[in-house]
N, C-alpha and C positions, 0 to 999 in steps of 0.2 A: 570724470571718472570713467573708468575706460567698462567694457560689458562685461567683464573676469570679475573683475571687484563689483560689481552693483552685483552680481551670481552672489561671490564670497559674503558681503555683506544682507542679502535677504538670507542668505543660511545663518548665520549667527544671529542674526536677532530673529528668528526663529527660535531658537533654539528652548528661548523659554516658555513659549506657547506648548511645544510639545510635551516638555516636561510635566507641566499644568497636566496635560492631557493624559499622564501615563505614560508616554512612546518615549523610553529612553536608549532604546537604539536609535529610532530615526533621530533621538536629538543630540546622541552622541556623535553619531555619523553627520550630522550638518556641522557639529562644530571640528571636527576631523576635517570635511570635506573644506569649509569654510577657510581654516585656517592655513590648509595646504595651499590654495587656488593663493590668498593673499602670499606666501612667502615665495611663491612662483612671480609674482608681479614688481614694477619700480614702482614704488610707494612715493608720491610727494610729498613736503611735509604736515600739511593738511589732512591729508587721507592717512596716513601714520597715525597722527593723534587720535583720530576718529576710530580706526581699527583696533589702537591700544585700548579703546573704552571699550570698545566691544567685545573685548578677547576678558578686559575684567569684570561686567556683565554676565558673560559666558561662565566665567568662573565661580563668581558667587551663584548665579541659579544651579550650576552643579552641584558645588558645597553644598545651597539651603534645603537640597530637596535627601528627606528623611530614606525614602526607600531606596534611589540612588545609590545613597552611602552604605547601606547595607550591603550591596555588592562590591562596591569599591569605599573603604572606609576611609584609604587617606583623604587628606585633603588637598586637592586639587590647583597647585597656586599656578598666577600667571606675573610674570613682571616684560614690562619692555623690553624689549630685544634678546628673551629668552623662549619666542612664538615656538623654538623646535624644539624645547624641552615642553611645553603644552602639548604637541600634535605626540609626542610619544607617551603623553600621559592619556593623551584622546585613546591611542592607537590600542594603547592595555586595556582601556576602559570597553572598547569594545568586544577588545579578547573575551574579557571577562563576563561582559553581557550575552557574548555568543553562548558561552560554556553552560551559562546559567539557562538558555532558553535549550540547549542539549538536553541540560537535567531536566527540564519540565517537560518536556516533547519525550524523555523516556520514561518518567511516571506517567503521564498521559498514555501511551502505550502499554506500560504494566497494568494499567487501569482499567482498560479497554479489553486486554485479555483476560483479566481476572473477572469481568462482567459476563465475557463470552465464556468461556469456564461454568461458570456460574448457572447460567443460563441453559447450557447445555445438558451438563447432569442433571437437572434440575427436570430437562425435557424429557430425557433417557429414564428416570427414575419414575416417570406416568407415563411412559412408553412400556416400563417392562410391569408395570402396574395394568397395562389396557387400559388406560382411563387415556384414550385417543384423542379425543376431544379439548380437553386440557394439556396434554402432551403438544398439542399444532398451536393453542394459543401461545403458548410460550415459546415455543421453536418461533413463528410468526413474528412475536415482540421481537425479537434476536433478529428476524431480518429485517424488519421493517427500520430497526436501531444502525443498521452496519448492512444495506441495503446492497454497496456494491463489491464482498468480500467474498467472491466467488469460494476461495474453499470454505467456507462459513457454509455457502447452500451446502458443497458438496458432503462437507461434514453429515450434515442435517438429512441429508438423503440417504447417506450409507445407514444411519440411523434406522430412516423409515425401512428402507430396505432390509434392513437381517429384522425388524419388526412384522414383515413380509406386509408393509403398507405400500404396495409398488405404487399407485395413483398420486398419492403425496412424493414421493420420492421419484415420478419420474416429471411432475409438475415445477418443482423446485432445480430438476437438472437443466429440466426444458427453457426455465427463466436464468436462471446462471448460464447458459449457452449464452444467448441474449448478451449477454453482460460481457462473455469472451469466449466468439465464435470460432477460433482456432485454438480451443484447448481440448488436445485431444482426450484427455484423461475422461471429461464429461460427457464425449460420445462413445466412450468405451462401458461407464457407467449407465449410461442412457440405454445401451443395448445389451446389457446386461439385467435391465428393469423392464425393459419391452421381453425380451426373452421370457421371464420369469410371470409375465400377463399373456403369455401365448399370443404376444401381439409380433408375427415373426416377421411378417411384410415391413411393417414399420421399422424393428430394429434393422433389417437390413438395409431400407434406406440411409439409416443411420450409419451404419458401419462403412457401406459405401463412401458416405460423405467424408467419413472421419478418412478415410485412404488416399480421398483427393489430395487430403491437408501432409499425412504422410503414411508412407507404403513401408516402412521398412521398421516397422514395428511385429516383432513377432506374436506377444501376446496378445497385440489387435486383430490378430490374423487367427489364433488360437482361439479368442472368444467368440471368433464369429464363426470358427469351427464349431465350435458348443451349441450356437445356434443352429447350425445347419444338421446338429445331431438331432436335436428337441423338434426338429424340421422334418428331421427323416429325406435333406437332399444332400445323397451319400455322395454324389460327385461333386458337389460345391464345397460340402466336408473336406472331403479328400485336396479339394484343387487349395481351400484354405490351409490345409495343413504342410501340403507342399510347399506353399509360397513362405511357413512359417519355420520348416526346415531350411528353404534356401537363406533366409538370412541366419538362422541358428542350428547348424548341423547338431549340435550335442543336445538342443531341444528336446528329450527324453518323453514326454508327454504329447508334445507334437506330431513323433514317432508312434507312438502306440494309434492315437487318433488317425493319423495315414493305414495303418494297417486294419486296425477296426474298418475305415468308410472302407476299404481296399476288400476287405471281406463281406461287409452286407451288398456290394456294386457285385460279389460272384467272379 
């Protein structure tokens, strides 16, 4: 028996082990893969008979198994030397197992946002209460649950943030960076929360950084206007609002900020 057929053959009688186990993709897919490799091959007459047992093996553990059938009810036949009408009966089965693990991959996900949902107002509603304390334990359970869902922190910060809890909120931006260091939206947050702690050194580190990543963003340019206003350094203002007119001349806000630094500079 040549190494094609001992493959095809350890796939089908597998077949029923999986089942056993619950895995009826993998054991659909072995008897797909199995039965394809055999109709590729010269069968002797030996190895033919041997195969036709295992192809109706294969079929009755399809048949017996109750959950199986729930996705695919017909019944599953195989007769000798009709192996291509089984591999297209495989090939549905699978369809059909795909679509099924769709639909549960997007309840799982209606699932999972309706926790986060959940969770959220839940934080907001001892957030506008002041009961802080209680408010971060439950924001907390939400990350510690869905730890690596970057906008999940940043949700959670803009929160803290218009709650004017900047420490929480620039803690949680600082560990979502972590998690994706080229999102600029986090260090435009990030120096918007240092801003707002008179921490002005730091946010401009920050903003800096974020400009390595990219320069041609006007509102990053514009926010760090804001800070150089709460700075009082009217020519970092000014050279910031320039750089946020060059790439958006109708920037109307931008404009006023240039004229404003442009008048306290004298």
């Amino acid at each position: 028996m040549s190494n094609e057929l001992i493959k095809a053959r350890k796939k089908l009688t597998g077949v029923s082990s999986l089942l056993k186990k619950g895995k009826y993709m993998p054991a659909a897919q072995a008897a797909y893969d199995g039965t394809l490799i055999m109709l590729k091959q010269s069968l002797m007459k030996g190895e033919r008979h041997e195969f036709e047992d295992l192809l109706k093996k294969v079929a009755y553990s399809l048949n017996s198994d109750d959950k199986l059938r729930q996705v695919y009810p017909l019944v599953i036949s195989y007769e000798p030397g009709k192996e291509k009408a089984f591999l297209e009966a495989m090939k549905e089965l699978l369809r059909l197992l795909q679509e099924k693990l769709n639909e549960e991959a997007q309840l799982d996900i209606a699932a999972i946002e309706t926790r986060k949902k959940a969770g959220l107002a839940k934080g907001q509603e001892l957030l506008d209460s002041k009961d802080f304390d209680k408010a971060k334990s439950v924001f907390d359970k939400l990350i510690s649950e869905f730890g690596g869902d970057v906008d999940l922190k940043a949700d959670i910060a803009d929160r803290y943030l218009n709650a004017e809890r900047y420490q929480e909120a620039f803690n949680l931006l600082d560990d979502a960076l972590r998690d994706d260091p080229n999102a600029l939206f986090l260090y435009n947050r990030i120096g918007i929360v240092l801003r707002k702690m008179r921490d002005y050194e730091t946010a401009e580190k920050y903003y800096l950084k974020a400009l390595t990543i990219e320069d041609s963003d006007e509102y990053l340019l514009f926010n760090m206007g804001r800070l150089y206003y709460d700075w009082k350094k009217w020519p970092k203002m000014a050279q910031a609002a320039e750089r946020a007119l060059g790439i958006n001349p109708e920037f109307k806000e931008a404009a006023k900020m240039l004229a404003f630094a442009t008048k306290k500079m004298g």
